[in-house]
FIDOMAR-268970 format. One line per 2 residues: number of its first residue (from 1); their letters; for each residue x, y, z negated of C-alpha. Coordinates in Angstrom, 1 decimal, m for minus. Example, Ala and Ser with C-alpha at 12.3 -4.5 7.8 and 13.67 -1.06 7.14 Angstrom:
FIDOMAR-268970
1 = as = 12.3/m4.5/m7.8; 13.7/m1.1/m7.1 .
//
This chain:
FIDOMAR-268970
1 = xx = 0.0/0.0/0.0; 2.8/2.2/m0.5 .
3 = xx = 4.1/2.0/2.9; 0.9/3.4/4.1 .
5 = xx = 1.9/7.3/4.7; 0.1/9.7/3.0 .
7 = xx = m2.3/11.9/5.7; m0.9/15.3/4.6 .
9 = xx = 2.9/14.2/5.0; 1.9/13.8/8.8 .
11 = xx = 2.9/16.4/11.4; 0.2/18.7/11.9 .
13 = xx = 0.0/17.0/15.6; m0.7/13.5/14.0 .
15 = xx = m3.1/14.9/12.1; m4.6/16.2/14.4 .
17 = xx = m4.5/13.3/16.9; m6.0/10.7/13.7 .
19 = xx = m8.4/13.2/12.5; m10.4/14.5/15.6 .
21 = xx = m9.3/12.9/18.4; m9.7/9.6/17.6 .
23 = xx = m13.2/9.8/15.9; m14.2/12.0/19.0 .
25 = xx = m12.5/9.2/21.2; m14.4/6.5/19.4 .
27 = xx = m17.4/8.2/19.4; m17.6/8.4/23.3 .
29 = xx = m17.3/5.1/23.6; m19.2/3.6/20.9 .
31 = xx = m22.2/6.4/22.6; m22.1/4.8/25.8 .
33 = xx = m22.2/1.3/24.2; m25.3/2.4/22.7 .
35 = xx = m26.5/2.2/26.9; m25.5/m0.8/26.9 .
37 = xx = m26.4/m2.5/24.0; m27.8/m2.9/20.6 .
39 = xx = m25.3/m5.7/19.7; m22.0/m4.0/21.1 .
41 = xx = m23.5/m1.1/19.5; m23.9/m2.2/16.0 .
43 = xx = m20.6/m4.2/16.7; m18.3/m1.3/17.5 .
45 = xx = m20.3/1.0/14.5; m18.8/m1.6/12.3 .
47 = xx = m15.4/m1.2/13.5; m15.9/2.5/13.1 .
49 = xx = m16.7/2.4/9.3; m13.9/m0.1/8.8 .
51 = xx = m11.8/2.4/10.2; m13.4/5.0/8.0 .
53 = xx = m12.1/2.9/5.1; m8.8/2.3/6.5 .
55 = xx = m8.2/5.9/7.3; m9.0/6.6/3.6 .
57 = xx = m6.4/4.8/2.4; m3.5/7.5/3.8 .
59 = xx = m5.4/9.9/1.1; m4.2/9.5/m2.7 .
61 = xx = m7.5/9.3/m4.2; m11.5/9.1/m3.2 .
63 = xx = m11.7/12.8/m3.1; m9.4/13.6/m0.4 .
65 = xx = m10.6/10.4/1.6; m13.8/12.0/1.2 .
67 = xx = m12.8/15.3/3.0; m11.6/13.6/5.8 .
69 = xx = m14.2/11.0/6.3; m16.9/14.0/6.2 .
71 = xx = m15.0/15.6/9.0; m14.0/12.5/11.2 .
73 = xx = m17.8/11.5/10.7; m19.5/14.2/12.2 .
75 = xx = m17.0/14.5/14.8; m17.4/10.8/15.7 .
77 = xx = m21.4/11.4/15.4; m21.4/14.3/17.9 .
79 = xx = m19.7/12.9/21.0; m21.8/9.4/20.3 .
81 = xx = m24.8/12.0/21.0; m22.9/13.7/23.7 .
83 = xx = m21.6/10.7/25.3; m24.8/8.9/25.4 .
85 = xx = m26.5/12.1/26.6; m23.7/12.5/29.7 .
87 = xx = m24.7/8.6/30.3; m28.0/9.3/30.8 .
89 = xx = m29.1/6.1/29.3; m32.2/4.4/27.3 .
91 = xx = m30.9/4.4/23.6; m30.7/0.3/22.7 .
93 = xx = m31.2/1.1/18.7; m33.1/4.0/17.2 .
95 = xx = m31.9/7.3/17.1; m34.0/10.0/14.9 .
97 = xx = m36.0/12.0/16.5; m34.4/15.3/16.0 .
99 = xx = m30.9/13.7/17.0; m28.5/16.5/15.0 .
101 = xx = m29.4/14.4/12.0; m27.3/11.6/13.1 .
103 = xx = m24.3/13.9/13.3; m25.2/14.2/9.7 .
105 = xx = m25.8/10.9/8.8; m22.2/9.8/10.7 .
107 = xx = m20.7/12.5/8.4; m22.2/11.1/5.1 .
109 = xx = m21.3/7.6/6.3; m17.9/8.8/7.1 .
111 = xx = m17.4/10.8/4.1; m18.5/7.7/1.4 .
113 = xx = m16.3/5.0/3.5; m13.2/7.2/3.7 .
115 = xx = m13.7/7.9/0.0; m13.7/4.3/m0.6 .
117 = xx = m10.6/3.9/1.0; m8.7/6.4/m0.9 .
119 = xx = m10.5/5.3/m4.5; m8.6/1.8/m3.7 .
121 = xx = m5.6/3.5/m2.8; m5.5/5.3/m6.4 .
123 = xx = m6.6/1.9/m7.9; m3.9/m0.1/m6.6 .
125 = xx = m0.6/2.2/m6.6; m2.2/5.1/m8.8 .
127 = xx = m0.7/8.7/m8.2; 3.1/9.5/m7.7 .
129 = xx = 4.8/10.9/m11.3; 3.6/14.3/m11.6 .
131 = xx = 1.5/14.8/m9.3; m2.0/15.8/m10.9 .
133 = xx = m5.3/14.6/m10.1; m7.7/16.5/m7.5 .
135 = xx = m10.2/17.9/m9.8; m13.5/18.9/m8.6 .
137 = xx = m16.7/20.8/m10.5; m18.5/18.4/m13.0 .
139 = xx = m16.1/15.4/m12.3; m14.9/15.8/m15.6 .
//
């Protein structure tokens, strides 16, 4: 777990790359699958939240995976919608009906799995020596 870099010790450029353009990247594709169909749909959301996990883990604790994850969600969320809109095609699986919401939803979804990524992260390996914890209103 160690060996796993730490997000903000990333060139800006990586960041960049890991934070926006893959979600956006994924997105697209998973927004055309959504054409296609409902299984390779629902099959390539899954990898998308696995990912959501996995990213959290470069983050030192469930608050800063959160951050991301929000971000990266509604990123990945809007080019689904704008990908499956530039497609043109019949949705296989239910979108709401005012379809902005999913953008939100993503983000939510996003935000809670990247969280869990980085609450493992501070489980397993715990902070560096003195470096404090992210504090935030009401945790505490």
């Amino acid at each position: 777990m160690r060996a796993i870099p730490l997000f903000r010790e990333r060139p800006l450029a990586v960041q960049a790359i890991l934070g926006l353009v893959v979600p956006a990247a994924f997105g697209a594709i998973v927004g055309i699958a959504l054409g296609i169909s409902s299984g390779l749909y629902w099959a390539l959301s899954l990898v998308a939240l696995v990912g959501g996990v996995l990213g959290g883990l470069e983050h030192r604790d469930g608050w800063e995976g959160a951050d991301r994850g929000l971000v990266a969600g509604a990123v990945f969320g809007t080019f689904l919608l704008i990908a499956h809109a530039i497609a043109g095609t019949h949705a296989h699986a239910k979108l709401p009906g005012f379809e902005p919401f999913f953008a939100v939803g993503t983000a939510l979804i996003g935000m809670l799995a990247s969280a869990l990524g980085g609450c493992v992260r501070y489980r397993l390996i715990g902070l560096p020596p003195g470096v404090e914890p992210v504090r935030r209103a009401g945790s505490g």
